[in-house]
Every structure is written in C-alpha cells, then in structure tokens.
N, C-alpha and C positions, 0 to 999 in steps of 0.2 A: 067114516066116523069110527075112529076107535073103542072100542066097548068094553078097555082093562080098566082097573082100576085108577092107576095115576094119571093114565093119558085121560080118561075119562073126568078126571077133576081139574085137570088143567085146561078147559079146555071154559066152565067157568069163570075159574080166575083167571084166566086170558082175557074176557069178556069186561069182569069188574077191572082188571087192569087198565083196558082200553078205556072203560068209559071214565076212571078217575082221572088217566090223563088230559082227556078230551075236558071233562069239568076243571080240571087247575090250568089247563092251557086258556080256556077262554076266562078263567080269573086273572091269568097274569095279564092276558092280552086287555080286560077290562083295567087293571087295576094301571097296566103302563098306558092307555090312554087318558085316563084320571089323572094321573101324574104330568103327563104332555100339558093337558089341556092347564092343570092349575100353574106348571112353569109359565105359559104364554099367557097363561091372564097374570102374572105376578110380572112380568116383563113389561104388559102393556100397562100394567099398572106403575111401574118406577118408572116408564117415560115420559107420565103425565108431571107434570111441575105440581110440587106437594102444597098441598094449602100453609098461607100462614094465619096460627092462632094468634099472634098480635095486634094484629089490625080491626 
C-alpha cells in the first residue's frame, strides 16, 4: 500500500470509480431490459387484431 501523496488519493478514486461504474452498468443493463421487455409487449400487442370502434 503506498503511502505518497497521489498514489495515496488514487487509490480512493479507484474505488468511487469502480463503484460508479458498477451503479451505471446495472442502470443500463436495467434500463436495456425495460426497453426489451416494452418492445415484446408492443409486438405482441400489434399481433392482436385491433378492436373496431364502429360496431
């Protein structure tokens, strides 16, 4: 463990580095199954035959 100055500060921001990653990597991964999930419910939705309002 180094005990100078910059190597000593770096070594938090390594830390908060990694963890900000880790928090936007499981946002994107949430945010692209949110995305999955409303394209396939939007798909099985336009294969249903659309109501008619005339009848």
């Amino acid at each position: 463990m180094p005990t100078s100055g910059i190597a000593a500060a770096a070594f938090p921001l390594n830390a908060i580095r990694e963890a900000f990653r880790w928090v936007f990597g499981a946002m994107a991964m949430i945010a692209l199954a949110a995305a999955l999930l409303a394209i396939s419910i939007r798909a099985i939705n336009l294969g249903d035959p659309e109501p008619t309002e005339e009848a």
